[in-house]
C-alpha positions as CSV (number, residue, x, y, z in Angstrom):
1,X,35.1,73.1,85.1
2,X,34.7,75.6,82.3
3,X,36.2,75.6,78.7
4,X,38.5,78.2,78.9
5,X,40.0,76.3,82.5
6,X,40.2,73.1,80.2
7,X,42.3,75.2,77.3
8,X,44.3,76.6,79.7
9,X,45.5,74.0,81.6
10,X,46.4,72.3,77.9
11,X,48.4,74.8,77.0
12,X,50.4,75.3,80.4
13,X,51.0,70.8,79.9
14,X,52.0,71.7,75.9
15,X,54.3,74.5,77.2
16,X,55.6,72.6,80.3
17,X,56.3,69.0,78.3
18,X,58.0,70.8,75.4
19,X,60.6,71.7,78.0
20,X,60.9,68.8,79.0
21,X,59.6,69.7,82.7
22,X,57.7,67.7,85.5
23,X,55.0,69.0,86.8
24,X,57.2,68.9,90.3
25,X,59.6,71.0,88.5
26,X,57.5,73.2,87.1
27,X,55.8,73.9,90.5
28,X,59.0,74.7,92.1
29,X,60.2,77.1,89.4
30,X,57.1,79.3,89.5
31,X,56.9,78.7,93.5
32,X,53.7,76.7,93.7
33,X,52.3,73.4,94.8
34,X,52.5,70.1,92.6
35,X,48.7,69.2,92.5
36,X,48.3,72.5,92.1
37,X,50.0,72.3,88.7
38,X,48.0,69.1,87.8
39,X,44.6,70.1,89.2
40,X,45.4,73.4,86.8
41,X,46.6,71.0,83.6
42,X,43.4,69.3,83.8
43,X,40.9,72.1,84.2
44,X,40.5,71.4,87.3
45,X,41.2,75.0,88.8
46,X,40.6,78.5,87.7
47,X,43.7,80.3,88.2
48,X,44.4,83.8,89.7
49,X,46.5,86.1,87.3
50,X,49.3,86.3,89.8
51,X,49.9,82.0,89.6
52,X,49.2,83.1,85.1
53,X,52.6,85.3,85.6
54,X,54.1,82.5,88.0
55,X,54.0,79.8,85.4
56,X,54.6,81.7,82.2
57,X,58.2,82.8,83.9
58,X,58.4,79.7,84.8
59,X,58.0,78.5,81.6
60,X,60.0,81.8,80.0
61,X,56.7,83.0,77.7
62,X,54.6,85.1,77.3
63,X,51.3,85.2,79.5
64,X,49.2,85.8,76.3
65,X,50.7,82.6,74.8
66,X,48.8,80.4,77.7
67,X,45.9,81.8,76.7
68,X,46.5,81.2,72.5
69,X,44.0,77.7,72.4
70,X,43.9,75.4,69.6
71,X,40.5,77.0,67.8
72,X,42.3,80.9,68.0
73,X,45.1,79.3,66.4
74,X,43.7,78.1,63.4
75,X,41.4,80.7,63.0
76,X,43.9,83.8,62.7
């Protein structure tokens, strides 16, 4: 899949594990399907902006913060 899928899916498993959350938890907090969660984590899927808000309540951030990847953060 594409770069930005592959960054994305990063940053929702950085979020998620620094919580201290399985991907089955995670999945049931923002009301979506395990694999869906992993298929996401490994850039597997492009996500809708609906499932974006799902899993960054989930996670209790931001949306923008999903989409902060390693090279924006060290360049500004």
């Amino acid at each position: 899949m594409s770069k930005i899928c592959n960054s994305f899916g990063k940053n929702v498993r950085k979020y998620r594990l620094k919580q201290n959350l399985s991907q089955e938890k995670l999945a049931e907090l923002s009301n979506l399907h395990r694999t869906y969660i992993s298929d996401i984590e490994r850039g597997k899927r492009s996500i809708s902006l609906n499932n974006i808000e799902k899993i960054a309540s989930a996670l209790n951030i931001k949306e923008y913060k999903l989409f902060l990847f390693e090279e924006d953060e060290n360049n500004g």
